[in-house]
Structure formats: C-alpha cells, structure tokens
C-alpha positions as CSV (number, residue, x, y, z in Angstrom):
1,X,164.8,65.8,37.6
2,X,165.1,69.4,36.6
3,X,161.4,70.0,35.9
4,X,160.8,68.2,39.9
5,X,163.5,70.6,41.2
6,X,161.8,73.4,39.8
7,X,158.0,72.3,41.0
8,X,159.9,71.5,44.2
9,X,161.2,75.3,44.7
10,X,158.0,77.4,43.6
11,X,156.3,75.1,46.2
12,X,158.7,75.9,49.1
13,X,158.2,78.4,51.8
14,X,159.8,81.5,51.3
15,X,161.0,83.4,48.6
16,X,162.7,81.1,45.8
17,X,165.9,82.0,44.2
18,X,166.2,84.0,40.8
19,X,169.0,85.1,38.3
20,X,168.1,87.3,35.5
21,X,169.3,86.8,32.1
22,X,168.9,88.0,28.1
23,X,166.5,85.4,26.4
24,X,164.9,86.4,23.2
25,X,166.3,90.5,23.3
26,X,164.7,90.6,26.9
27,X,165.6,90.4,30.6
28,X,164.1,87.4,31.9
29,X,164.3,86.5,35.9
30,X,164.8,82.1,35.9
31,X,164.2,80.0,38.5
32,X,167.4,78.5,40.7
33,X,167.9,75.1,41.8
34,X,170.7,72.6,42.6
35,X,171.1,69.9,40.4
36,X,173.8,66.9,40.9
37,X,177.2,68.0,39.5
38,X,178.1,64.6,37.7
39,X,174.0,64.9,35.9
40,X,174.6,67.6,34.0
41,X,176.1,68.0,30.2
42,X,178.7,69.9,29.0
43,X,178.2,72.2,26.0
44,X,179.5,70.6,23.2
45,X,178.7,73.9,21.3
46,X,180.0,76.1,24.2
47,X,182.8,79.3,22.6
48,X,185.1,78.8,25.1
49,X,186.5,75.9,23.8
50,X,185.6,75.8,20.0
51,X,189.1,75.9,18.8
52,X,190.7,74.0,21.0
53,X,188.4,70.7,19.8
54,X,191.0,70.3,17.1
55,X,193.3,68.9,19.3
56,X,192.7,65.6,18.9
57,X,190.6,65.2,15.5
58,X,189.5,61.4,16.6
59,X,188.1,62.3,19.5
60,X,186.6,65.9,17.9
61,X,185.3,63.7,15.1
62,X,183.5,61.1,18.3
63,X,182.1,64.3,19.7
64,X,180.3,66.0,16.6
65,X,178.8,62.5,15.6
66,X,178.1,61.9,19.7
67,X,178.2,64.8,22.3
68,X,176.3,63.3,25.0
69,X,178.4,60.2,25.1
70,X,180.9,59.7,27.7
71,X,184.1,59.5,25.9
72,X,183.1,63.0,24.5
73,X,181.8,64.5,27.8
74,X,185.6,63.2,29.4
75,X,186.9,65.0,26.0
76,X,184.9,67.9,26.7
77,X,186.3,67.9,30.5
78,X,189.8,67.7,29.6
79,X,189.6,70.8,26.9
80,X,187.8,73.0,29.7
81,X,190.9,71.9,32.2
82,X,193.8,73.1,29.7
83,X,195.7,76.4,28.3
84,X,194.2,77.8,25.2
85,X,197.1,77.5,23.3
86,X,198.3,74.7,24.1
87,X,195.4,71.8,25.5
88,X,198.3,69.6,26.4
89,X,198.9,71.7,29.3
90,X,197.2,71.8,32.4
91,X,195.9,75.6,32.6
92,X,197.2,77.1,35.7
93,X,194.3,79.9,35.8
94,X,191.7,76.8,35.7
95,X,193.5,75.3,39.4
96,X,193.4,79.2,40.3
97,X,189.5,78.9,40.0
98,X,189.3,75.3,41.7
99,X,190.9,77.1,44.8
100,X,188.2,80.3,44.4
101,X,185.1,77.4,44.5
102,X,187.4,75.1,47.2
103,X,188.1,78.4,49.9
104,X,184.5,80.5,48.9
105,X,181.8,78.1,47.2
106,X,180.1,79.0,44.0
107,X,179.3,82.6,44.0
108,X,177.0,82.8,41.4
109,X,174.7,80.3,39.4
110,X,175.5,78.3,36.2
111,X,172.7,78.4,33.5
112,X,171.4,75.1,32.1
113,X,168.5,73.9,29.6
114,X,165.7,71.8,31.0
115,X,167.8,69.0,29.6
116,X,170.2,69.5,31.6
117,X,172.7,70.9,29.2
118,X,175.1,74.2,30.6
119,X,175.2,76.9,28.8
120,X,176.7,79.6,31.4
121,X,179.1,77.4,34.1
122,X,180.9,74.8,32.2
123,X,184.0,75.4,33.8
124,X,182.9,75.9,36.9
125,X,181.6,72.3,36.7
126,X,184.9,70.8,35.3
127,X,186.3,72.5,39.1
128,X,183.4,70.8,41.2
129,X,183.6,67.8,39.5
130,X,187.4,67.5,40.2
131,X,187.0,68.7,43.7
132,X,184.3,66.3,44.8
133,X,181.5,68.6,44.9
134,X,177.7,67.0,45.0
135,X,175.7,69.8,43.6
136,X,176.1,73.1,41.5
137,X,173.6,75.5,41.5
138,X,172.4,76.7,38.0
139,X,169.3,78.9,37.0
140,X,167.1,77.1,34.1
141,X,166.4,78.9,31.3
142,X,162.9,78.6,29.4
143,X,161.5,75.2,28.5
144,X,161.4,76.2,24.7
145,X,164.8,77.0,24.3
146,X,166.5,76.3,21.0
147,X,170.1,76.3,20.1
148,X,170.1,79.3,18.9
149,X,169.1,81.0,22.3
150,X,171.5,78.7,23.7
151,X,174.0,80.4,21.9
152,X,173.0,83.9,22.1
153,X,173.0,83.1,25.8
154,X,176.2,82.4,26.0
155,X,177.6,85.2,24.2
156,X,175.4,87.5,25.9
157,X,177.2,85.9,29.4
158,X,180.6,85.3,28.1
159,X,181.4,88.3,26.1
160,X,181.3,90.5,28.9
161,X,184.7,92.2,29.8
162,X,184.1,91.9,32.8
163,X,183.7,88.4,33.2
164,X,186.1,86.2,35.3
165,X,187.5,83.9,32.7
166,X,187.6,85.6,28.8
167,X,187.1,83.6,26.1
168,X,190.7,82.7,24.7
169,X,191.2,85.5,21.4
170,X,191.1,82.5,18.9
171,X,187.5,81.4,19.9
172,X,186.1,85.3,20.1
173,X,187.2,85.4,16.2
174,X,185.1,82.2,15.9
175,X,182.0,83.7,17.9
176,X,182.4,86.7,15.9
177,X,182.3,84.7,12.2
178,X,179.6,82.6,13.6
179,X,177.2,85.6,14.1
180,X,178.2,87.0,10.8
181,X,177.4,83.7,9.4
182,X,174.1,84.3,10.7
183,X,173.8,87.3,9.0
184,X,174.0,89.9,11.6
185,X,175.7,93.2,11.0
186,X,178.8,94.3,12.9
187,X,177.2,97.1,14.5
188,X,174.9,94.7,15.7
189,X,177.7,92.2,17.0
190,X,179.6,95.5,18.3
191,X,176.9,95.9,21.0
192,X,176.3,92.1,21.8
193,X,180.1,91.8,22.2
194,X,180.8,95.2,24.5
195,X,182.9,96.6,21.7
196,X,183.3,99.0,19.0
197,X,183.0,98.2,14.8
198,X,186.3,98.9,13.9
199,X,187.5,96.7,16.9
200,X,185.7,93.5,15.0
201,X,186.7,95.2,11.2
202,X,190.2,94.5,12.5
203,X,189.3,90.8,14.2
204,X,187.9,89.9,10.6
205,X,190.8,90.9,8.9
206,X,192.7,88.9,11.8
207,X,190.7,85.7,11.3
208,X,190.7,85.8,7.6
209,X,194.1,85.9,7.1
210,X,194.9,83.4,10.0
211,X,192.7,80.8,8.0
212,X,195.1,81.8,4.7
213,X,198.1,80.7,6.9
214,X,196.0,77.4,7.9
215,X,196.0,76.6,4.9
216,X,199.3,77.8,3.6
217,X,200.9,75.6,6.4
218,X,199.4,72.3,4.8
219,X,202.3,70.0,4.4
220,X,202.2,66.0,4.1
221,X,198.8,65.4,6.1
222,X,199.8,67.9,8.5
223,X,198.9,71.7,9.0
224,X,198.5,74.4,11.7
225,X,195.5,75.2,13.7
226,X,194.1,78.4,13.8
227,X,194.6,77.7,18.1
228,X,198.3,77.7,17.1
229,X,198.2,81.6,17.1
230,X,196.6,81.8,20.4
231,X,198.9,83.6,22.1
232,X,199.9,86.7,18.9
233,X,196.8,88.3,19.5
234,X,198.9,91.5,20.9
235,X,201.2,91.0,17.4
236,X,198.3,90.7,15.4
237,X,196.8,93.8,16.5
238,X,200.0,95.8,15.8
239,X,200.5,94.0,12.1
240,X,196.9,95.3,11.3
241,X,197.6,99.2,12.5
242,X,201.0,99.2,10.6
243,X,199.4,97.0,7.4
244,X,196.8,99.5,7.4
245,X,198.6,102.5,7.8
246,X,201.2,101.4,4.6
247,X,200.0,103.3,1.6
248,X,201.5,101.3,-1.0
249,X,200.2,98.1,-1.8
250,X,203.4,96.3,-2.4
251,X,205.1,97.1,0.7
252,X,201.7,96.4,2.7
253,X,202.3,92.8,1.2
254,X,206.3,92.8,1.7
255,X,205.9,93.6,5.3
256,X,203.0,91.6,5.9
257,X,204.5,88.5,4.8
258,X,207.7,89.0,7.1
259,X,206.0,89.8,10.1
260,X,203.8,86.7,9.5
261,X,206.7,84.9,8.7
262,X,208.4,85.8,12.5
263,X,205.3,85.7,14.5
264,X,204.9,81.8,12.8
265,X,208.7,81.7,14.8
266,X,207.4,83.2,18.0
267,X,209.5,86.2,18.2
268,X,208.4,88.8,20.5
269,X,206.4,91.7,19.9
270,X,209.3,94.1,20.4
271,X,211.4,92.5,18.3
272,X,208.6,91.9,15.1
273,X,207.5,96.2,15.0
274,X,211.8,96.4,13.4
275,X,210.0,94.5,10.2
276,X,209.5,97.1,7.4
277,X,208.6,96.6,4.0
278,X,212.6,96.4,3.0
279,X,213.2,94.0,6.2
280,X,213.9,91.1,3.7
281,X,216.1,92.9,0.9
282,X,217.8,94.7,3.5
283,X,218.5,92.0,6.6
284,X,217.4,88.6,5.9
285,X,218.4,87.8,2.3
286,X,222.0,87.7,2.9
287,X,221.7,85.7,5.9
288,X,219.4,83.0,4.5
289,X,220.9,79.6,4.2
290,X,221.4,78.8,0.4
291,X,219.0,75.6,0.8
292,X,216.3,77.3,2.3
293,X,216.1,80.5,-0.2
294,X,212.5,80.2,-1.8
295,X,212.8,79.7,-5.5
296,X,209.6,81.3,-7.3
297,X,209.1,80.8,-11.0
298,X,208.4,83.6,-13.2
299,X,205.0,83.9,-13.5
300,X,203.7,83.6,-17.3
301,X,201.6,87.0,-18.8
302,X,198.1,86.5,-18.4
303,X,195.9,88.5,-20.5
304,X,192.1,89.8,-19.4
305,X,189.6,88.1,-21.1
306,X,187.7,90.5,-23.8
307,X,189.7,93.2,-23.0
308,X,192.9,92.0,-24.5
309,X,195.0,93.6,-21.7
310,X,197.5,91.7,-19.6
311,X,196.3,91.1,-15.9
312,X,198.6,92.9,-13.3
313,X,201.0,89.8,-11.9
314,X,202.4,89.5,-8.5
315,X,205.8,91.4,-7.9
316,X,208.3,89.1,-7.8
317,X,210.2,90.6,-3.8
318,X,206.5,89.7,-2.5
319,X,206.1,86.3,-4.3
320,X,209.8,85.4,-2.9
321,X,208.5,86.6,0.2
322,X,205.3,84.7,0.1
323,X,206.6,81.8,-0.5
324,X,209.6,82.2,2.2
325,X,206.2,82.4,5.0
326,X,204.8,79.0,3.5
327,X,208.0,77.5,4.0
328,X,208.2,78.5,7.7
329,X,204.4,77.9,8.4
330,X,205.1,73.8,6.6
331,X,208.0,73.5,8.9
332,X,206.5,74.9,11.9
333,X,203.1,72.4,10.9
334,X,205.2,69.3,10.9
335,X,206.5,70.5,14.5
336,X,203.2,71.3,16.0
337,X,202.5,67.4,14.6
338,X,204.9,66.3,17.0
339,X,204.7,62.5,17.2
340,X,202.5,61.9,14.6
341,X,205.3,62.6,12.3
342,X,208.4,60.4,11.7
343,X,211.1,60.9,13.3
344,X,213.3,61.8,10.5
345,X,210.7,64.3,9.2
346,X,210.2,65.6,12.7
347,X,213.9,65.8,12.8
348,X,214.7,67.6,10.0
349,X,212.1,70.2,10.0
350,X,213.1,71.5,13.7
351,X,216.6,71.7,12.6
352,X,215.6,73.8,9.4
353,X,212.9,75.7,11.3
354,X,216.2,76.6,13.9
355,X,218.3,77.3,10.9
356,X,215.3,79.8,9.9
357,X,215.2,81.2,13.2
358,X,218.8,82.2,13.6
359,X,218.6,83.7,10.2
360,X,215.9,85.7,11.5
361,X,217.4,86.6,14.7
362,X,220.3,88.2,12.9
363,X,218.3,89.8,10.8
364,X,216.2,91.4,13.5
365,X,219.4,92.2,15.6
366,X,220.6,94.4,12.2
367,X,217.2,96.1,11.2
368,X,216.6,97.2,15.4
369,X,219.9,98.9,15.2
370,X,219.3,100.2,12.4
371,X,215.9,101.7,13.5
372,X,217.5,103.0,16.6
373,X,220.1,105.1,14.7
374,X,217.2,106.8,12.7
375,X,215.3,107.1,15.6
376,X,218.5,109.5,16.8
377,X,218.8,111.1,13.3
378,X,215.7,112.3,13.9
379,X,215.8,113.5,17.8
380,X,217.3,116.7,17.0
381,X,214.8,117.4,14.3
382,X,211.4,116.4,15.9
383,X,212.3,118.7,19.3
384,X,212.7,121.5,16.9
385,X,209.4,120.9,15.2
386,X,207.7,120.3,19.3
387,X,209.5,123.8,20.2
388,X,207.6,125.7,17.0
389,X,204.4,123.7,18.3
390,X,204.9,125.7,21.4
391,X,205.9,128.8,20.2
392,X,202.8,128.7,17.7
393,X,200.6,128.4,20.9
394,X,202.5,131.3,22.6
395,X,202.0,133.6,19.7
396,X,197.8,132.6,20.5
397,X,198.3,133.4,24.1
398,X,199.9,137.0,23.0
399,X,196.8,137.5,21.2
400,X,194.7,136.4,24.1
401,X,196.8,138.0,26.7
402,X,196.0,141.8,25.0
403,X,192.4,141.3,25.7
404,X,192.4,140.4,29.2
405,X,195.8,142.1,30.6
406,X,197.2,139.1,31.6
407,X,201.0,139.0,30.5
408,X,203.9,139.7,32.7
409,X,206.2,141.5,30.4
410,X,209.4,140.5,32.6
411,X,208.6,137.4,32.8
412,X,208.1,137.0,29.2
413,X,211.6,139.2,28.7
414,X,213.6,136.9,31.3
415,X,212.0,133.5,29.0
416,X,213.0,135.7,25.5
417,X,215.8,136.1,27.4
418,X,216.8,132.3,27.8
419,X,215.6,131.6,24.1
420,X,218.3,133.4,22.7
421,X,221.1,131.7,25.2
422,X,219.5,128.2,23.9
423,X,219.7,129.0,19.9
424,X,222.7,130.6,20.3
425,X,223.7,127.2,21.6
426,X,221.8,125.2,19.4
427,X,223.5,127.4,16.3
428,X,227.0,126.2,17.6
429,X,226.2,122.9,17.8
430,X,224.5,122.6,14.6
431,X,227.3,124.3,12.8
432,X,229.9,121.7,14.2
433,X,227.2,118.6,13.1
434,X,226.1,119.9,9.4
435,X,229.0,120.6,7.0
436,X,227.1,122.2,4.3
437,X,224.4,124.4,6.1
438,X,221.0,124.5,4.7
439,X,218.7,127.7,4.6
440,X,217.4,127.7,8.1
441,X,220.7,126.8,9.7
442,X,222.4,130.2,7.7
443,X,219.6,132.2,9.4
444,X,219.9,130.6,12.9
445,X,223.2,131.3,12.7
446,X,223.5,134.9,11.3
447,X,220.7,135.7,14.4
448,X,222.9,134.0,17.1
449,X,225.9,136.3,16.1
450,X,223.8,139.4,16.7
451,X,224.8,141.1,19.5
C-alpha cells in the first residue's frame, strides 16, 4: 500500500508533498502520502514510552516476544494515552492534543518506514484513532531503512526542545544510555540532543544512581521502577549541584542518602534543599520510631590483598543511613505493587512508610527553622561584605574619574556625608548586639565617636 501511495503521488499532477528530515547525517526531502490510520504500526521501540513498558511486565513480556500483534499494538495504545509517571492515569496533556487535531487537523506529517511502522507521529495516531479519524498523513522515509536509522530518527525529531510533547525525563536518561551503549561520545550526544556535556555528565550520574535505588528497593518479588521517579527530575538536578559541590566524601554520602531517602517520600523540592550532611544526627534520629531505626552490623577489617594493609570500610553514620534509604525505598516498592501484594503486607508497609513520613516531616520542620535562623545570623554580615564590594569599585572609579574629570566632588561629599550617619548607626547597633567586640567592631566604633 505504501509503495502504491507513493507511485500514486510522483504520478499526480502538480507538485507532490515533501518533509525534510536527518537520514544517515544528511537532510533528506521524503515523499508525503496519506495512509489509513488503523494500517499503521506503532513503534514498539519508540523513546517516548520506553519506561513506562514496565507497567504491566505480562503484557511488556507479550510485546518484546510479539510487537506487531494486536494485544501489544492495544498495549502500545494505552501507554501512549497515559501520564509518564503514572500509566494508570489518563494523561490530561494527551486529550489536550486530541482537541488540537479535533479543532485544527494534523499540522504537520508523521514519519513512517515502508512497512508501515511510525517512527515520528505515534501519538498523534493514538489521538486520530480515538477520534475517528480515516487517514494520517506521514512522510516515508528511505526504503533501506534499518533500525538503527529508525532510531536516530526519532531522536533527531523528538529531542528537539522545541517540540510539542517532550519525551518524559525518565525516558531521555534511557535515550541518552542507549546511545552511549552504542559507543557514541557525549559531545557527540550533546549536539544530537540540543544540549550541553555537562548537562548529560549530570543525567548519567542521575540515571546511574536511580538504577542503584531500583535495585536497593527489591523486596519480596517486588521493586521500584526507574518511571517511579518521574516526576523528581527538578530534585534530582538540585541533589547533583549540592552532592557535587560537598568536598568531603563522607558528608557527600550522608546527605545523599537523606535526600534520596525524602524524595523516595515525595516531599517537595523546598522542603528536601534543608537536608545537610548532619540532617540525620541532628533532626531525624531522635524522632525515628524505635522499630524502624536501621540496625547495621559492624563491618569486619578487611585487609588488601598483597599489600597487607586494611581496606578503608564504610563509616558507620553513612552505613546507618544507607540502610535507613533501603528501608524506605522496600516500603515504598511494596506500595507502588499495590494489589499484587497481600493485603496484610500492603497494609503494613503504608502504615510504616506513614510512620517514616511523619518522622521526616518533623525533622524537616526542625532543620528549615534552623536554616532560617542562620540564614539571619548571617544577614548582617553578608551586606557588610556587599557594601566593601561596592566601595572596592568606587575606589576604581576614583582612579578612573582623575583621568577623565568626571567626579562631582559635592556629590561625592553629600554620599561621604551619609556614610558616616549610616556607620555611626551601624556602630550603635552592633555595640548593643555583640558583648565582647572583636577588632573591626573597636575600630568602627572608635571612628563613629569622632567628631
């Protein structure tokens, strides 16, 4: 049908349709035709979806052994139709583009191979196919097309920042490890994905530790997905800068652990930056229940092989801590399980998973006031060190202003002028607020009394 389309439009009056496309490393104008909305395949390969397929490991399993089959075309369907980060919900940005295609027709062309399988447009089909629609139009890309253009396709299409529907943040990290799997080099990737190498340095240091909580989480059969953190991409982002940032190795870990630990309990962003390295000493010890404190064994001296010198062991605050995030990533995997857990074991995680939360909660209600109260200790201190900023910049424009006659010595007198009325103030102030004054407070001081 496809290859009779084509032959059907080069042999048609007039001009025939084109959309140009990468194919191979080079722009390439294909040929576009309508095809019959219900005869085309969905990409079983397609990005857009590659996380989500874990939703239902039966029917995942049916669709890797049989893709073109209808039970994993419907499976296919229903994926494309839901939220990201949760396929058992309708996704309300999916009906949002239903209503685009119902009110102003398909703008531009879906991309399909000449067997019919999309490659650019699978969601647009899932739309027409729900609303009725006969026909899509698609462009057809090269008769020897492999999967491996098919997929560099699709990346070249889908990655664009500018495109109407983003991949979901879970399913770039997997388009990202799947090109490195193929050997190429970030900079590389940087350019196919319209971004910059530390941008993706960060995403692999994302994805690799999100797998470490996968598999952290296993408990009794069940486990997390990686499509379970869909929606802490933003959380993610700031754990990396503030990991990264730590120079100490054993606080990196301490605060790692309890950020991980209260992003797994989907606390907001706001609330997960007043986790420092000291967060669980400090805050959440204390308010732990007694059953749910994690227990870690001392670890027995291991000695480097040949060298006769003991191997450096885990410090025991980040073991505790390590283990506390495994115990709230099992409980939060036997939740996500749902009903394919019993009901007892369903029961009693949520209620220690709640019991985890609260403990959190009042944690994170102690360490933000705490973080706002040296956030005022230091006020006072940081608008000194901005007003000696300035001032170093006006002794530069003193300089500057004797080779070009451009100061205005009153109004430099009338601002010197003011400067002493504000130390003078400042001196009282800080004399009433320090008890035993320091160096710099003696001087401010001794200059304010000056007459």
């Amino acid at each position: 049908m496809v290859s009779q389309r084509l032959a059907e439009a080069s042999g048609a009056g007039g001009v025939p349709e084109t959309t140009k496309v990468e194919f191979r490393g080079q722009p390439v104008n294909v040929q576009v035709i309508d095809m019959p909305v219900g005869r085309l395949f969905y990409n079983p390969g397609t990005h857009r979806i590659r996380a989500q397929r874990s939703h239902d490991p039966g029917k995942d399993a049916v669709l890797g052994v049989d893709p073109w089959s209808a039970e994993s075309q419907e499976y296919l369907h229903y994926l494309l139709t839901t939220q990201p980060a949760d396929p058992s919900r309708r996704d309300p940005r999916f009906d949002e583009l239903k209503e685009s295609l119902r009110d102003y027709k398909q703008l531009e062309p879906g991309l399909i191979t000449h067997d019919g399988i999309l490659v650019n447009g699978n969601t647009r089909r899932a739309a027409l196919k729900e609303l009725g629609a006969s026909t899509i139009r698609v462009g057809v890309l090269p008769a020897s097309c492999a999967w491996d253009d098919i997929h560099a396709v699709e990346l070249t299409l889908q990655l664009r920042q500018d495109h109407r529907r983003d991949y979901s943040y879970i399913n770039h990290l997997l388009a990202l490890e799947e090109q490195m799997a193929l050997g190429a080099e970030l900079s590389d990737i940087a350019r196919t994905f319209h971004t910059t190498t530390p941008a993706l340095e960060r995403d692999v240091w994302i994805l690799n530790n999100l797998r470490d909580l996968v598999r952290r989480s296993a408990n009794g059969g069940f486990s997390l997905r990686l499509m379970d953190f869909e929606n802490a991409k933003e959380k993610l982002f700031e754990l990396y800068r503030t990991v990264k940032g730590e120079r100490s190795k054993e606080k990196a870990d301490l605060l790692k652990e309890a950020r991980l630990a209260a992003i797994t309990l989907d606390f907001a962003k706001t609330d997960v930056r007043y986790i420092g390295a000291d967060f669980q000493t400090r805050f959440l010890e204390e308010r732990l229940p007694g059953e749910l404190k994690p227990t870690v064994a001392a670890a027995a001296p291991r000695v480097i092989p040949g060298l006769n010198r003991p191997a450096p062991t885990v410090v025991p605050e980040v073991a505790a801590a390590r283990a506390l995030t495994d115990k709230v990533l099992q409980l939060r995997a036997v939740e996500v399980a749902g009903e394919k857990a019993e009901p007892a074991q369903l029961a009693d995680a949520s209620k220690a998973r709640q019991r985890l939360f609260e403990a959190f909660d009042n944690a994170l209600f102690s360490a933000g006031k705490d973080f706002r109260l040296r956030k005022k200790r230091q006020a006072a201190p940081e608008r000194v060190a901005d007003a000696c900023a300035d001032l170093e910049r006006c002794v530069a424009d003193l300089v500057m202003s004797r080779s070009n006659g451009s100061l205005d010595p009153e109004a430099f007198d009338d601002a010197l002028v003011k400067l002493r009325s504000i130390l003078s103030r400042v001196a009282v102030e800080a004399s009433k607020s320090i008890e035993l004054p320091g160096e710099g407070l003696v001087w401010l001081s001794e200059a304010a009394a000056q007459k």
